[in-house]
Every structure is written in structure tokens, then in C-alpha cells.
C-alpha positions in Angstrom: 42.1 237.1 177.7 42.7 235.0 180.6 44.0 231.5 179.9 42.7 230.6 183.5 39.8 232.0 182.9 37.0 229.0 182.8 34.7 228.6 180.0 31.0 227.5 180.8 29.0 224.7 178.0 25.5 225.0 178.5 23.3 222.6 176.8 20.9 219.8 177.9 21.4 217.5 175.2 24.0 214.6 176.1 25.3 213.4 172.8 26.2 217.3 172.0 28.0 217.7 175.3 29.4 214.3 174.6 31.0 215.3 171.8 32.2 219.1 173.5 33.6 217.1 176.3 35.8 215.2 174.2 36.9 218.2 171.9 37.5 219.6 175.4 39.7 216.6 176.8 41.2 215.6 173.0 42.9 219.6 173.0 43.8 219.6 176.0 42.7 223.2 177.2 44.3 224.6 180.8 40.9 226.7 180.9 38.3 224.8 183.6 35.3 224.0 181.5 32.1 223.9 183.8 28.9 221.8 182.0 25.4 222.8 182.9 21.9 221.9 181.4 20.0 225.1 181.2 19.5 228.8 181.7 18.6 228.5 185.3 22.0 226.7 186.0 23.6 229.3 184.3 22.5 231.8 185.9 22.9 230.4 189.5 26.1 229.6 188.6 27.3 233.2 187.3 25.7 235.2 190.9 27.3 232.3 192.8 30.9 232.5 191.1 34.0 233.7 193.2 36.2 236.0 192.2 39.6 233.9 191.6 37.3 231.9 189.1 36.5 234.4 186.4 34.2 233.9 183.8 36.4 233.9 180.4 33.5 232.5 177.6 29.7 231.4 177.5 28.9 228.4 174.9 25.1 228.8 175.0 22.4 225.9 173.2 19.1 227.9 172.7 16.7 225.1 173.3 16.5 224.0 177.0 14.1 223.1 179.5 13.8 225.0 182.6 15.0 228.4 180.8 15.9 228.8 177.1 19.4 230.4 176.1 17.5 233.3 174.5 16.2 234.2 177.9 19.6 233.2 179.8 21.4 235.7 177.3 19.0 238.6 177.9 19.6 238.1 181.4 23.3 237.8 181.2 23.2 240.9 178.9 20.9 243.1 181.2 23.3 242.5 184.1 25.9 245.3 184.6 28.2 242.5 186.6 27.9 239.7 183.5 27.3 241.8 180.2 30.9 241.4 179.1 31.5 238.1 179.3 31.1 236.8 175.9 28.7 234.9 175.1 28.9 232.0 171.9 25.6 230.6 170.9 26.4 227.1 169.8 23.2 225.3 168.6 21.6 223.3 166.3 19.8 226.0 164.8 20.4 228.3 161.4 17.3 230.0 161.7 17.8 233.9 160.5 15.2 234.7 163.0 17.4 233.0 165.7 20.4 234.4 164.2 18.9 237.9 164.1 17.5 237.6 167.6 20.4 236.8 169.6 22.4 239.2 167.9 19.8 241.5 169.1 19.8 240.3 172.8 23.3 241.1 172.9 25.2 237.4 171.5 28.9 238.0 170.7 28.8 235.3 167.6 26.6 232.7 166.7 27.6 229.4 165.5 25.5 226.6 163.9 27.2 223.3 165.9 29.1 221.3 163.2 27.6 218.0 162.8 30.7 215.8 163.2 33.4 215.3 165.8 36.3 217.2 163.4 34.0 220.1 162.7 33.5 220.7 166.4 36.4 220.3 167.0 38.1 222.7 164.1 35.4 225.1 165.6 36.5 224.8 169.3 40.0 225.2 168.3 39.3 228.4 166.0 36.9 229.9 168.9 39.7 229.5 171.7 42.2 230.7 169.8 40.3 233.9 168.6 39.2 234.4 172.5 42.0 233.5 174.6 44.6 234.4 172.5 43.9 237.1 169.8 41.1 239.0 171.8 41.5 241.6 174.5 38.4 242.0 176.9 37.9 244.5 179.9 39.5 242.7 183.2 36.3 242.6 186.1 36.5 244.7 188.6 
């Protein structure tokens, strides 16, 4: 993958992106991270992107205002120009039904958020290195 692509955190809730900022900042990661509150941001942001900024990795929260992540990923799925960027839900849930349906809309994993600092952060660390360094994904075109 490519280690300038930038990797988009989307969750409204400011103690979680709190603590992502600072597993973020504390590693050190040459990737851009962008932060945004909901679906609709999201969104916006992906049809607005330019090309020299490629999309490398979605962290998605599934309960926003505005427009849920189950409703962002169906949309990002259902897009021929967005349906391979990976897409990590990262929430607070462990619901099977949750589980099951995002696998369903097309999620590439799905990670209950750790509750402390060091489990985000062992999680963060294990997630970049699987995806920017052991995966290959289709270049856009």
C-alpha cells in the first residue's frame, strides 16, 4: 500500500478521537490522517478528494448523527470510484448483528475499539502494519 496514502478517522465522539489522535501523534505515522464527524463528511470528503491525495484506509464509528457508518459504508461500497478503499469499522459495538451486517455491506474488518490508550494503540499499530505494509491493494486509476 501506499505509505502516503492518508487514512480518514471518522467518529463524532471527542474523547474516542482524543485518544486516536494521540495513538496517531505518539507513532508517529508519515500517512496524513484526516478527522471527520459523520457519514456526510465522509462522503463529501471522498467525491471532493484530488488525485495526489489518495485514499489508503477508512476507520469508520457506526453511530453518528447526520449519517450513520452503516449507511456511509453502503455508500462507499456501492461506488465503483470508492469500493476498494478499505474500510475498518472501529466502534464501541460487539453486537453480532452489527458484526454480521457490515460484513454484509461490504466492511473489510471490524474491530471492537479497545477501551484503554495501550489497547488502541497495540490495535493502530497492528492495523497499519497489516495495511501499509503486509497488504497489496489495486492502485486507482
Amino acid at each position: 500500500m501506499n505509505r502516503n496514502a492518508s487514512i480518514l478517522i471518522c467518529d463524532d465522539d471527542e474523547d474516542d478521537l482524543y485518544l486516536v489522535k494521540s495513538v496517531f501523534n505518539d507513532t508517529k505515522f508519515s500517512n496524513q490522517t484526516v478527522y471527520l464527524k459523520n457519514g456526510v463528511e465522509l462522503l463529501d470528503y471522498l467525491q471532493n478528494q484530488k488525485n495526489e491525495t489518495a485514499v489508503g484506509l477508512v476507520l469508520l464509528d457506526l453511530n453518528m448523527p447526520k449519517m450513520d457508518g452503516r449507511e456511509a459504508l453502503k455508500m462507499i461500497k456501492s461506488n465503483p470510484e470508492f469500493r476498494r478503499i478499505p474500510v475498518i469499522i472501529l466502534t464501541t459495538s460487539n453486537s453480532p448483528q452489527d458484526i454480521h451486517q457490515c460484513y454484509e455491506l461490504g466492511a473489510n474488518c471490524f474491530i471492537t475499539k479497545p477501551s484503554s490508550y495501550e489497547g488502541l494503540n497495540d490495535a493502530i499499530k497492528t492495523l497499519s502494519k497489516f495495511w501499509f505494509e503486509l497488504s497489496h491493494l489495486p492502485i486507482k486509476r
